[in-house]
N, C-alpha and C positions, 0 to 999 in steps of 0.2 A: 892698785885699782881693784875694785871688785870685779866679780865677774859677769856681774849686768852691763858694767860699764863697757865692757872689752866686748861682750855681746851686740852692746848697741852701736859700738863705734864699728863694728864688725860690718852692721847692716848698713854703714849710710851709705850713697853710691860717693865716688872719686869725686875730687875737686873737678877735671876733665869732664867725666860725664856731664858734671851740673852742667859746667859750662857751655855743653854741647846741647842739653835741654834746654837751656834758657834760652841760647842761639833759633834755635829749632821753634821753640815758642813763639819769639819774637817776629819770627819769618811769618809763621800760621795766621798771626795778626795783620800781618804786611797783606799778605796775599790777598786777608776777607776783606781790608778795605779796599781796593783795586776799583777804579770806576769801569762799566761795562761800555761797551761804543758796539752800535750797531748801524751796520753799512745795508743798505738797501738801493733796488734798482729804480731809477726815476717811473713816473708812470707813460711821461709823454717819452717821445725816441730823440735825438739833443743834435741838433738842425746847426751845422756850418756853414757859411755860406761864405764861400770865397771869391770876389771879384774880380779877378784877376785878367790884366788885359796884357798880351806880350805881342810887342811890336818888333818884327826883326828888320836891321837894315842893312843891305848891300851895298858896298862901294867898292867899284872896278877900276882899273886906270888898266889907257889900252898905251904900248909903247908906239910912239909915232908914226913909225913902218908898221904896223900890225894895225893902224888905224887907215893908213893909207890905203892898205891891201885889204880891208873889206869892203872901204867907199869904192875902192875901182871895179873890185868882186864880187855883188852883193849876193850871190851864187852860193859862196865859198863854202858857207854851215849851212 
């Protein structure tokens, strides 16, 4: 080989490099198409409105003697 040859082959970068330029490339293109999204705050304030109705219910059971002794007592509580 001459010596331009060995000079030029001297300069070119690594197969690796390329490969890491092209890579590198390819990302920079990736990146600039990217759509933008922008989040902004409503203008009016964002109204819930919950109906909500809770009914609670009680049921006692008194034991026979324990019903007797209040009708006879009504004092007792």
């Amino acid at each position: 080989m001459t010596e331009t040859a060995l000079t030029k082959m001297k300069d070119r970068p690594s197969n690796g490099v390329m490969k890491r330029l092209t890579i590198l490339g390819l990302c920079a293109v990736c990146l600039a198409q990217t759509a933008c999204v922008n989040v902004t705050a409503p203008d009016k304030p964002i109204v819930i409105n919950l109906n909500i109705s809770v009914t609670q219910e009680v049921v006692y059971r008194l034991d026979g003697q324990a019903k007797n002794l209040i009708q006879s007592q009504p004092g007792i509580f």
